[in-house]
N, C-alpha and C positions, 0 to 999 in steps of 0.2 A: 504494500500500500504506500504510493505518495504521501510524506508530511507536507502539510500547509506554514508548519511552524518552523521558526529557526530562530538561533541565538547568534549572537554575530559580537563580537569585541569589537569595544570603541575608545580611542583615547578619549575621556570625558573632558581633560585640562590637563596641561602639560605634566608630564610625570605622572599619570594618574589612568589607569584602564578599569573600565568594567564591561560586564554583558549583559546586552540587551537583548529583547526576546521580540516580535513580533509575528505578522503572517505574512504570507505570500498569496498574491493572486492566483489562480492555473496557469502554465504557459501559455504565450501565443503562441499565433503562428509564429515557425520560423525560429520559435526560442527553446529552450532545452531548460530542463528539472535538474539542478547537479545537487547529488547528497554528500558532501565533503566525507571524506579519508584522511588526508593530512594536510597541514597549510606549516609556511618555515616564517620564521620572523630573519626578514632581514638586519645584522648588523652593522647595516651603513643609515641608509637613505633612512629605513623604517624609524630605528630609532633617536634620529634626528628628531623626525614628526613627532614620535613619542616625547621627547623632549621641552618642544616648543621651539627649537632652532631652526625653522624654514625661514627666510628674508622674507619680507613682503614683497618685493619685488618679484620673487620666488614662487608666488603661492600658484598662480596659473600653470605655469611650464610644468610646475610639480605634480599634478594631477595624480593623480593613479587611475589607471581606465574606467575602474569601477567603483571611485571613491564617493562617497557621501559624506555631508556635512563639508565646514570650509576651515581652513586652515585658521589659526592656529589647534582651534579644539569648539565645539565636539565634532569627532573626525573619526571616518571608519574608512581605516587606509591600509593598505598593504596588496602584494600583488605574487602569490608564491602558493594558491591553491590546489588541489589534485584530490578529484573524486570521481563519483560515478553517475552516469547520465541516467536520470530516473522516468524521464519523459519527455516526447519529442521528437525529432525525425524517427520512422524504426533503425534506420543506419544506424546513428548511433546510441538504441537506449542497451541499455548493458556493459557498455563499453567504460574505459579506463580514460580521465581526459584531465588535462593540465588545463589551467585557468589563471589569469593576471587578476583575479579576485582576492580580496580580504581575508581576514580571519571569520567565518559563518559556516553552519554549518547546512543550509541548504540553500540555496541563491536558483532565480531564471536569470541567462544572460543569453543573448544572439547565440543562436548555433558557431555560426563565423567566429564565434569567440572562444569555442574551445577548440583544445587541439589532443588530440589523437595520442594516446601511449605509445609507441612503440614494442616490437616482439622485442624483448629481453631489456625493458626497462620498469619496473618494479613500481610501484604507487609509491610505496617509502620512499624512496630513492629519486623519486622525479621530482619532487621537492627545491630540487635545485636546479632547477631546468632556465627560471629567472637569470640565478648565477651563472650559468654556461652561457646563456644567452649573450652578457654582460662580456663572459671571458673572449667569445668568438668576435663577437665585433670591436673589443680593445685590440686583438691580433689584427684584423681587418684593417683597424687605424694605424697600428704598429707597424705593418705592412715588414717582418722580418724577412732576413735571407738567409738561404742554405749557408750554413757556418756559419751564422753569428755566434758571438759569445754574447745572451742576455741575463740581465741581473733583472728578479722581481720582486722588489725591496716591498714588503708587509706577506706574511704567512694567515692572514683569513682566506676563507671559502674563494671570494675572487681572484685572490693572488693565487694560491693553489693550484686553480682551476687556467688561469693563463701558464705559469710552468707548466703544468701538466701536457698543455695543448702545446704549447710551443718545443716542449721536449720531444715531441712526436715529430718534427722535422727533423729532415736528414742531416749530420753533419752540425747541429745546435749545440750549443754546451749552456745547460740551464741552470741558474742557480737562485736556489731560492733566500732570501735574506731575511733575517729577521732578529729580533731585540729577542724573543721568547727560547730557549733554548729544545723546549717538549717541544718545537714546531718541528724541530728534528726529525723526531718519531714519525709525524703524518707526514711529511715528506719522503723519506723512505719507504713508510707503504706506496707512495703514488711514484718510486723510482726516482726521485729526485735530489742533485747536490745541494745538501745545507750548509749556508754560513750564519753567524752572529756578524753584526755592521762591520765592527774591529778586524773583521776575518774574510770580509769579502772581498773575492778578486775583483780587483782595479781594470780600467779601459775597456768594458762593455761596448758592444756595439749598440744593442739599444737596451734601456733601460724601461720599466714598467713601473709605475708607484701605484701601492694598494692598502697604505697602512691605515690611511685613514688620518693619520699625524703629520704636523708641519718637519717632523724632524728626519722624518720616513724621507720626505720631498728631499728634504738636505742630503740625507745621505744618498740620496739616487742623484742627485747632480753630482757629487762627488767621486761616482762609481762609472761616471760616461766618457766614454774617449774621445778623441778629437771628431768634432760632425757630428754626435752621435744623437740620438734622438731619447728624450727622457719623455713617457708618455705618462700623462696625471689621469690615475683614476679616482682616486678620491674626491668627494663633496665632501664642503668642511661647513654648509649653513652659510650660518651668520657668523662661523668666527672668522678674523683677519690673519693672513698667514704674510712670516716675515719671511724672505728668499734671502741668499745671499751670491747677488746676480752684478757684485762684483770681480773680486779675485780673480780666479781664473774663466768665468763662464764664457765672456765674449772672446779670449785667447784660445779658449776650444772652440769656438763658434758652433755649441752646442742649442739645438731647436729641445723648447719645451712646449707640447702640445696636451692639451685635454682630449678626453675621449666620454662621450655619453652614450648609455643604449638607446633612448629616445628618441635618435634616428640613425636609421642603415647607415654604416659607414659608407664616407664618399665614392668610395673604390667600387661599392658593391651597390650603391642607390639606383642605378639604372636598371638591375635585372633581377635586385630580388626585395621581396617583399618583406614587410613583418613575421608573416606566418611561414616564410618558407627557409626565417630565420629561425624562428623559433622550434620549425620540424627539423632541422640540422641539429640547434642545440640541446633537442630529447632524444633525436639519434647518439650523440656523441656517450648520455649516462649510458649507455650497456656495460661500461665497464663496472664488474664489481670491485675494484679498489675503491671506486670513488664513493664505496658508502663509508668511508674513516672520516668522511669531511662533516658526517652528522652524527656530532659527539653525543646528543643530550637530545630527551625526547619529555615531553608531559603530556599529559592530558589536557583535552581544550580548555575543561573549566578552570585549569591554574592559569592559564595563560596571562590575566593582571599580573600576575606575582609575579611571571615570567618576564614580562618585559620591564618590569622595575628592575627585578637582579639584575637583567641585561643590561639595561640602561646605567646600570650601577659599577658596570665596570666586567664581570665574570670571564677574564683572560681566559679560561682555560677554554670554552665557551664557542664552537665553531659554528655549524650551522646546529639552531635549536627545530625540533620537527615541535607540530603537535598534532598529536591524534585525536579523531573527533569518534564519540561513540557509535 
């Protein structure tokens, strides 16, 4: 039987979540019944929002596809969903589907809006499909070549997930960087060389920043050789980040470019789409290494607590799943 009802987590006021409970219409045409399995909280973007740190300048671009409410708070935002079609085309009722929807546990949204599991990629485990999505179009902007040496200074899920994919080119030498020394450990599940900042090889051809820290940023200019390209993935909000874009920067004539998912990189805008980004980066989970990147799991109903701890700091803390009953 279809539920009408669903609970859905809302940041109420900065720092602050609960859950709301209301109903649902029937689908329309054209719209799919999804009963959530698991949804990740992200630790970039999401908990910014949680926080209250979006700029106002900010608050439009930030959207999230299926966001309700308006920025700063109350706000039901997040975009890392994965459940099952309960009603709606026959094609897809039964099926397994990833969704740029919130934390809830029963949502209609466009057919067009979900996407498809893949054979040998797990509900658990597609959870990060956001995050792949994120690493494939940073590479895309990155645009690396056979034999680079790339440094990718911050050890979370997105940094991870770019070593990972960039280690898979022939001739790469990938190293992954980071302040944390346990990032060790999940690196080597995923094949990959760990350094601590102090210990990282020097002269990278391109560099990746994923710490999320203004100091992460430093130390990847620090790590780039002459030309060499340092790509920023971090969003920092509303705080102000200092550089230091004297010394040697412009004697390397080193480029620092941003990268966002929110649109196809340039390289790749003319022939592929959102969805045919997003069928690439749930092809790419089949591997079973990459369930090491989902340390911590709770149930939906803790999920305020959850994202307080998170927002509170919880280093050890990679991608958190939640499972919905």
């Amino acid at each position: 039987m279809v539920s009408d009802g669903f609970r859905a987590c809302w940041t109420e006021a900065p720092g602050r979540a609960a859950i709301r409970s209301g109903t649902l219409a029937p689908p329309a045409d054209g719209e799919v019944r999804v009963r959530a399995l698991h949804s990740a909280v992200s630790r970039g973007t999401e908990l910014l929002v949680f926080r209250g740190e979006v700029p106002a300048s900010e608050f439009a671009r930030m959207r999230a596809p299926f966001q309700q409410g308006e920025f700063p708070a109350p706000v039901l935002y997040g975009y890392a969903n994965v459940g099952l079609v309960e009603a709606g085309p026959p094609a897809l009722q039964g099926r397994h589907v990833f969704c740029l929807f919130p934390h809830q546990t029963h949502y209609n949204v466009p057919a067009t809006a979900v996407h498809l599991l893949p054979e040998g990629v797990p509900p658990a485990r597609a959870v990060l499909a956001a995050n792949m999505e994120t690493a494939v179009n940073a590479l895309w902007d990155a645009a690396p070549r056979l034999g680079d040496r790339i440094a990718v200074v911050g050890g979370g899920v997105v940094g991870l997930l770019v070593a990972w994919l960039a280690s898979r080119m022939p001739g790469c030498a990938v190293e992954l960087v980071d302040l944390r020394p346990e990032r060790a450990a999940v690196a080597a599940q995923l094949g990959l060389r760990f350094a601590l900042p102090q210990a990282a090889a020097p002269d990278a051809d391109l560099v990746v920043h994923a710490s999320g820290q203004p100091q992460g940023l430093i130390t990847a200019l620090g790590l780039a050789a002459f030309e060499a390209t340092v790509l920023e993935l971090s969003w920092y909000g509303s705080r102000a980040v200092a550089l230091p874009l004297g010394e040697a920067f412009h004697a390397r004539r080193l480029t620092l470019r941003s990268s966002q998912v929110g649109h196809v990189a340039a390289a790749q805008r003319s022939r592929w789409s959102h969805a045919r980004r997003m069928a690439l980066a749930l092809a790419l989970l089949r591997d079973d290494a990459l369930d090491a990147l989902i340390t911590d799991h709770a149930p939906f109903d803790d999920l305020p607590q959850v994202m307080q701890r998170l927002a509170g700091g919880a280093p050890d803390t990679l991608c958190h799943r939640i499972d919905y009953p």
